[in-house]
C-alpha atoms as one frame of an Amber mdcrd trajectory, in Angstrom:
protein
 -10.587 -26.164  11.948  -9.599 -22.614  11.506  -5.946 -22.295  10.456  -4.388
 -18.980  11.049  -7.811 -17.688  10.671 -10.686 -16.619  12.677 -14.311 -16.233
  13.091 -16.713 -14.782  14.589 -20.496 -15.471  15.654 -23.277 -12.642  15.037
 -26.256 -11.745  16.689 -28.926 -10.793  13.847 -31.312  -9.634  16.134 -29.993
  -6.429  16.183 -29.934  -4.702  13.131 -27.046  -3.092  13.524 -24.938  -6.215
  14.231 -26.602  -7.921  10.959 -24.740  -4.873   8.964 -21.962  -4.983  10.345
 -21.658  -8.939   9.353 -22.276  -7.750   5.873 -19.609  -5.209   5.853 -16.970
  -7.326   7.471 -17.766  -9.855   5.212 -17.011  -7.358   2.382 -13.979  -6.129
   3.501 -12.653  -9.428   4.290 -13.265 -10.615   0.450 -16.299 -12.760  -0.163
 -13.802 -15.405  -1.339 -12.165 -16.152   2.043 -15.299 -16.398   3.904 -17.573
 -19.836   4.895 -21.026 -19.429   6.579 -22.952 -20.762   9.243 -25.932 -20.697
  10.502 -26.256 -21.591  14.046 -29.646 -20.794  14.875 -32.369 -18.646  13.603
 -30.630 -15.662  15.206 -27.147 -16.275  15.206 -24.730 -16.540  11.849 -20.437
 -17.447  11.908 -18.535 -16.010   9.525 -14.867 -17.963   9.427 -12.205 -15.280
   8.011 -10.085 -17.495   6.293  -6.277 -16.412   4.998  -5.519 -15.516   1.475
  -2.166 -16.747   1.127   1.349 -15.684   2.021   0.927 -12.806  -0.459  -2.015
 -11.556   1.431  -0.198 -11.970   4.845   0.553  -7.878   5.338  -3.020  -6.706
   3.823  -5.324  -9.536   6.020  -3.138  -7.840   9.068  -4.787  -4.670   8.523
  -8.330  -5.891   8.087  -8.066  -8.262  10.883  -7.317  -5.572  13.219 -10.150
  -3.093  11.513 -12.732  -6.235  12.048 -11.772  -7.055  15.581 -11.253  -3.437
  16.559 -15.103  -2.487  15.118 -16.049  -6.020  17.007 -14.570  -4.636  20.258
 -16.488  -1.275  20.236 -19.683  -3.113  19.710 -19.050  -5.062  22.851 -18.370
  -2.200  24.725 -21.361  -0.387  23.564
């Protein structure tokens, strides 16, 4: 169950998708991510929330994650 959280699912296969896992995982803060590995190919990364005192900061990075997410959908 994700609770005011999200996640999303990457596609290793292309390499450029496997970095950008790694540096969403980075900005969101080690700490406040869990892992899984679907298939051989395929990785979810749950954001999970900090805390109330985290509530303004996690807005910003949510929105930088998702927005990079949405240009590589429409690329």
């Amino acid at each position: 169950m994700i609770s005011d959280g999200f996640a999303i699912i990457y596609d290793l296969q292309d390499a450029h998708t496997w970095r950008q896992a790694h540096t969403d995982r980075r900005l969101w803060g080690r700490r406040f991510c869990q892992h899984y590995v679907l298939d051989e190919d395929h990785l979810l990364i749950v954001f999970m929330p900090g805390g109330e005192r985290w509530q303004l900061w996690e807005a910003h990075r949510k929105r930088w994650i998702l927005g990079q997410d949405l240009e590589r959908r429409a690329a």
